[in-house]
N, C-alpha and C positions, 0 to 999 in steps of 0.2 A: 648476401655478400656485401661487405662494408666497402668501403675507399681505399685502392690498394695505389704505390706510385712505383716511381720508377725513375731513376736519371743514366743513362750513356753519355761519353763522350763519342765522337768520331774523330778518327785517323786527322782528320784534315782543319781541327780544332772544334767545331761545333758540336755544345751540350745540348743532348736532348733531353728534357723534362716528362712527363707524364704523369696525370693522377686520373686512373678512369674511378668516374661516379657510374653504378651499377643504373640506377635509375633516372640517370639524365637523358635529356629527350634530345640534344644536340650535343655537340663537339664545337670547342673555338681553342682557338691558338693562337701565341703569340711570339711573334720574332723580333726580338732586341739584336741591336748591333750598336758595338761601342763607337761614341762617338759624339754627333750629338753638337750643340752651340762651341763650346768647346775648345772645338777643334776649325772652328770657321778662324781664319785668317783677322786679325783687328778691320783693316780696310775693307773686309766682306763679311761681317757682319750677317747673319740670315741666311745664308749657303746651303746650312744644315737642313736649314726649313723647307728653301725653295728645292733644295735636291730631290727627297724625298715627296714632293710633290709632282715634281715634272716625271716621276718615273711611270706614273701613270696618263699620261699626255702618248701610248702608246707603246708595244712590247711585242717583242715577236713578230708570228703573220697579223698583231692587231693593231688597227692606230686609235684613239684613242674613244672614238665611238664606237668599234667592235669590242673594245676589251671593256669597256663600261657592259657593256651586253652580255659576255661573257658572263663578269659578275653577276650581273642582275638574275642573266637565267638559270642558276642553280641556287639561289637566294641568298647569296653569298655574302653577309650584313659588314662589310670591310672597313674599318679605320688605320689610319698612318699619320705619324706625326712624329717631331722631332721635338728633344728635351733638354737639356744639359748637354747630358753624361751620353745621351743615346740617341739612336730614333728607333722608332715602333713599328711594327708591321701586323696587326692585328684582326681577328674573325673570327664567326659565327657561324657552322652551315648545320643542315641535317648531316647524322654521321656517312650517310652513303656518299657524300659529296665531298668529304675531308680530301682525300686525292687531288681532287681535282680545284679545289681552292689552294692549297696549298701550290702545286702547278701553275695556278696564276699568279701567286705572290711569289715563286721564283723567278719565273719569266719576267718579271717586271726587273727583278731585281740584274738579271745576267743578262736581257738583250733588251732594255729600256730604247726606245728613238731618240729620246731627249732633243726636241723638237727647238727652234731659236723661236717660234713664233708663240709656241708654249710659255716658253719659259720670259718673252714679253709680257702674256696674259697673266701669268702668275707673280710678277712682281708688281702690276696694277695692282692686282687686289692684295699682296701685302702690305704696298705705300698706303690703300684707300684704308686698311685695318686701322695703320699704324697713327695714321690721320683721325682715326673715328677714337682712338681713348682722346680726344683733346675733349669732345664730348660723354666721357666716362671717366669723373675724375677717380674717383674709388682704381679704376682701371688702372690711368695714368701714375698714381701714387706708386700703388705698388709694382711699376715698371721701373722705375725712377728710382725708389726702395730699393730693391733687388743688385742694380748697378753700383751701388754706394756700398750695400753691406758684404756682397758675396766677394772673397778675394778672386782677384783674375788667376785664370778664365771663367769659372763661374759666374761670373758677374758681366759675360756675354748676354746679353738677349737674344733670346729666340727665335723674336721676332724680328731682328737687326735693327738700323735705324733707319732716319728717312738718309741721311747721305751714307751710311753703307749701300744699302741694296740696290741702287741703282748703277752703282760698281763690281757689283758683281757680273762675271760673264758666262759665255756658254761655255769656253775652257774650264774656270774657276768649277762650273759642275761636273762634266765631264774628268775632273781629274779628280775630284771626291767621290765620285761613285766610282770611279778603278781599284780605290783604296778601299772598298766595302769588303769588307773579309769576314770567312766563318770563324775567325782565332778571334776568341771571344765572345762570340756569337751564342745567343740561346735563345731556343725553341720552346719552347712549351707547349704542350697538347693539355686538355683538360675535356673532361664529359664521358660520354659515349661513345668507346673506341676498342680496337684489336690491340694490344702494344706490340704483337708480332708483326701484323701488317704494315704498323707506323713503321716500325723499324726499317723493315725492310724498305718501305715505298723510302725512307728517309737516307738509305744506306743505297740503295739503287741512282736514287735521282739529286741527290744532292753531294755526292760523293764526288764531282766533278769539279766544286768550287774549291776555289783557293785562294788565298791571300796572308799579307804579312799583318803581322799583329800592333795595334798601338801602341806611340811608350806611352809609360805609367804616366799619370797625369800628375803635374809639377803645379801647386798653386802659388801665388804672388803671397806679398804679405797683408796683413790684416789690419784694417783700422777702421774704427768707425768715428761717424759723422753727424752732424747737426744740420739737415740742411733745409732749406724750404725754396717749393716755386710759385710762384705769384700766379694766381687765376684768378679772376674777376668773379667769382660764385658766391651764391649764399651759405654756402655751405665750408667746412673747414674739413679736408682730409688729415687723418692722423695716424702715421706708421710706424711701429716699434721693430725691431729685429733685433734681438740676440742669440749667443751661442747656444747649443744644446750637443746633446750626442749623436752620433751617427745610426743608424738602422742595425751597423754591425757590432755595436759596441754592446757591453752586458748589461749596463744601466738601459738601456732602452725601451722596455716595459713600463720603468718608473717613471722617466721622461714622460712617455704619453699622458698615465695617471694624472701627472702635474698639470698637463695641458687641460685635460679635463677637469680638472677642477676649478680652473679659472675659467676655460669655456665650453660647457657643454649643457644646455638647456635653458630653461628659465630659472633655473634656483644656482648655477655656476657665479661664481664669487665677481667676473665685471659686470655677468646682467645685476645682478643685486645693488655693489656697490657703487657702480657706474651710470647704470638707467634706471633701476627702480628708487634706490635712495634717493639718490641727487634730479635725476633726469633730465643727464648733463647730453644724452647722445640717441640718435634714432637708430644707432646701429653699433655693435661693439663686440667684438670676438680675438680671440688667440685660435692660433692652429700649429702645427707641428711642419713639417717639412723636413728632407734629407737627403743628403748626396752621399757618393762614397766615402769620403772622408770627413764630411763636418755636417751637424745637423742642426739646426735653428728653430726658433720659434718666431712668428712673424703674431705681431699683436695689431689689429684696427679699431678705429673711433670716428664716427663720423657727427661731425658738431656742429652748432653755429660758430660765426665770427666771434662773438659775444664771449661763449662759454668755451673757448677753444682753450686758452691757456690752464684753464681748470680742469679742464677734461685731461691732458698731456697731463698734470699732476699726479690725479688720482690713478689715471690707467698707469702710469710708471710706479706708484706707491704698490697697488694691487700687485705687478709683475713683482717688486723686490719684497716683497711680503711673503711669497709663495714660498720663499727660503725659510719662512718659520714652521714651515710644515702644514700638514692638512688633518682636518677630522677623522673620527673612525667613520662618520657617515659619508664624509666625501670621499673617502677610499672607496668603498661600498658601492656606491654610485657610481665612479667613474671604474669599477671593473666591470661593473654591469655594461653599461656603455659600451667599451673598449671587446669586451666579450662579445656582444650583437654586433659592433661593427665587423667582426673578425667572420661573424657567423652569416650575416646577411652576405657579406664578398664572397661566403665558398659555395653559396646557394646558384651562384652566377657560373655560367660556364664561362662566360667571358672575362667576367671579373679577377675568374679566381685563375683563369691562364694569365692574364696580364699581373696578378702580382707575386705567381709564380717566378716570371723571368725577373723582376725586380726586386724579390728579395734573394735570390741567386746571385746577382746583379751584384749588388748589396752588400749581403752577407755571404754569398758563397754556398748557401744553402735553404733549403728550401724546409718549412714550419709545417708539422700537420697540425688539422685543426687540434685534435688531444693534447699536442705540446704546448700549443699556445693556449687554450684553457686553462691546461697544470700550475703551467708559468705565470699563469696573472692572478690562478685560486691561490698559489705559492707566496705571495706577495704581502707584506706585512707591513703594518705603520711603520714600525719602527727603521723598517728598510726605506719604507719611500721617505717618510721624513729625514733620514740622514745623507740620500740623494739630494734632497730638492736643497738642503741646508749645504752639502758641500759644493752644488753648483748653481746657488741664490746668482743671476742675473748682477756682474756690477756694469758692465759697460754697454751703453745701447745703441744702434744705431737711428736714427731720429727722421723720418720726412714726413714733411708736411706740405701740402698745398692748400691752397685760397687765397684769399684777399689778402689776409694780415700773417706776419709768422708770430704764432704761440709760444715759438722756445726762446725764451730768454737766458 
C-alpha cells in the first residue's frame, strides 16, 4: 500500500491535512495558526514569540511542571515556535498516543494559565538570546539584514528587540492569544494513522473553537539599502538579499535550481569562485527563503578586514552572473540535490507534517512526492535559463558588520 492523503475543512474554519505512510513507525503533526511577528504591535515587538511560549508555563488542571510531565510520559517529542507569517505547534508520538498529544496541544492552546511570573521568566531569556548575537556576529548580521530588506511587517523580528520586549505586558498576551482562531488554521497529520479516527477525534474535540479570521496581510513599501554596523572583530560579516519568488508562484522550482547552483556543495559556483579561487572567505553560501507574497535569496561571506571589500565584489559579480544562465551539468546536479532534499523531508514524519502546513500555508496546496519529482525531471535549460535571465538580481540589499565598511 503506497502514500495515500487526504485534506477536510471544518465548519468552524480549520483544514485538516493527512498523508498516512503505511510503513511509518510514528505519527507527528503539525498546527500553523496565522499569525506570527507580523502581527505583533511596532512598540511590542516579540509578542508573538513570548505568547506562544507562556502557553506552556501551564494549562488546564496542569501548571506547568504537570504538563511538562504529561508530555514527557507518553514520549511526546513537542516543539513550538513562532515565524513571520505564523506560529507552530508541532509533534512526534507513537501512533497509539496521537489523541492524547493532540489533547495537550489543544488544552494549552483554549485554557493556557499565562502566568505574570512566567511570562517575567520568559523575557529574561529573550533579552539574555537577544544579548548573546552581540557575540554571534554571523547571527547579528543577519538579524540586522532581515530588518532593512523585508518590507514592513515582515521585517518585524521574531525575536523583538531589547526596548520592545520589555514593553510588552501580560494584557499585550492575553489579548493575542483570544485572537488565536481556527479560520485559517492547519493541521496536519503525517505517519501512521486511522484518517477516520483523526477525523472524528478532530470533529468531536476541536469542533468547539472559534474565532474571527485575519485581514489579509498589507506590506509597506520596498527599498533597499547599504548599510553597515561597526564591531570591533577580526572578522568582516557580509550580507546580500534580494528579490526572488514566492513558494506559490510557478517559477519556483527554477528559483531553487538557481540557488543551487550558486550554493550547494563543494563544486557550487561561490565555493569555487569565491573560496577555492581566490580564498577570499572561510565561509560563503546563498539560500532561498519565502513568505506568502515575496521570496528572497539571502547570499553570506565571512572574510577578513583585509579582503572584505573584494569579497562584496566578487560575491555581488557571482549573484548578477546567475542571470546568464547555468550548465547542462549544473542543472543536473542541482535536480539531484533539490530531488534528495525533497526526498529525505518525506522520509520524516515530522519533517514532512511541518511542511505539509507550510506549503498549504503557502501555496494553498499541498505537493506529493510524484509531483514534485515530475516537476523538477520536467524542467529544462532552456526554461531555467530564461528564468534566471528574466529575473538576473539588479538591486541588493547590502549589510555588513566589522571593524571597517567594504561598501563603497
Amino acid at each position: 500500500m503506497g502514500v495515500t492523503q487526504f485534506a477536510k475543512k471544518f465548519d468552524n474554519g480549520l483544514t485538516v491535512l493527512g498523508e498516512q505512510h503505511p510503513q511509518a513507525h510514528t505519527v507527528a503533526f503539525s498546527l500553523l495558526l496565522p499569525g506570527g511577528s507580523t502581527q505583533d504591535p511596532v512598540t511590542r515587538m516579540g509578542l508573538a514569540s513570548l505568547t506562544q511560549e507562556l502557553l506552556y508555563k501551564g494549562a488546564g488542571p496542569w501548571d506547568a511542571k504537570a504538563l511538562a510531565t504529561q508530555i514527557d510520559q507518553i514520549g511526546f517529542q513537542e516543539s513550538h515556535h513562532a515565524e513571520r507569517e505564523f506560529v507552530v505547534f508541532s509533534g512526534t508520538v507513537l501512533p497509539q498516543h496521537l489523541n492524547k498529544a493532540l489533547q495537550l496541544v489543544y488544552t494549552t492552546l483554549q485554557q493556557p494559565h499565562l502566568p505574570a511570573a512566567g511570562l517575567e521568566e520568559l523575557r529574561q531569556l529573550a533579552l539574555h538570546q537577544l544579548m548573546a548575537l552581540e557575540d554571534a556576529p554571523a547571527q547579528k548580521m543577519f538579524y540586522e539584514l532581515a530588518q532593512r530588506f523585508f518590507p514592513f511587517p515582515l521585517s518585524q523580528p521574531v525575536e523583538g528587540t531589547l526596548e520592545s520586549l520589555p514593553r510588552v505586558a501580560l494584557s499585550d498576551i492575553q489579548g493575542l492569544w483570544q485572537r488565536y482562531s481556527p479560520q485559517g488554521a492547519i493541521l496536519s497529520v503525517a505517519g501512521a494513522f486511522d484518517t477516520e479516527k483523526v477525523l472524528e477525534y478532530l470533529g468531536e474535540n476541536f469542533k468547539s473553537w472559534r474565532g474571527e479570521a485575519l485581514a489579509p496581510l498589507a506590506l509597506g513599501p520596498r527599498k533597499h539599502s547599504r548599510e553597515h554596523v561597526h564591531k570591533d572583530t577580526e572578522q568582516v560579516q557580509i550580507g546580500v538579499a534580494y528579490d526572488s519568488v514566492p513558494l506559490a508562484h510557478p517559477d519556483y522550482f527554477k528559483a531553487r535550481i538557481g540557488v543551487l547552483a550558486l550554493s550547494s556543495g563543494m563544486s557550487s559556483r561561490l565555493m569555487v569562485e569565491v573560496r577555492q579561487k581566490r580564498g577570499l572567505v572561510y565561509s560563503v553560501f546563498a539560500s532561498y527563503v519565502t513568505t506568502r507574497l515575496l521570496g528572497a535569496v539571502l547570499g553570506y561571506a565571512g572574510t577578513t578586514t583585509e579582503r572584505a571589500q573584494e569579497t562584496l565584489e566578487v560575491l555581488l559579480a557571482e549573484l548578477r552572473r546567475l542571470g546568464q544562465g547555468i550548465q547542462p551539468h549544473e542543472l543536473d546536479k542541482a535536480k539531484t540535490r533539490l530531488k534528495t532534499n525533497f526526498i529525505v523531508q518525506g522520509e520524516s514524519t515530522r519533517s514532512r507534517a511541518e511542511s505539509m502546513v507550510r506549503e498549504h500555508f503557502y501555496a494553498g496546496k499541498v505537493w506529493t512526492l510524484d509531483e514534485v519529482m515530475r516537476t523538477i525531471d520536467q524542467l529544462t535549460l532552456e526554461e531555467v535559463n530564461a528564468y534566471l535571465e528574466r529575473s538576473a538580481p539588479r538591486d541588493f540589499t547590502i549589510m555588513t558588520l566589522g571593524k571597517r565598511n567594504p561598501v563603497q
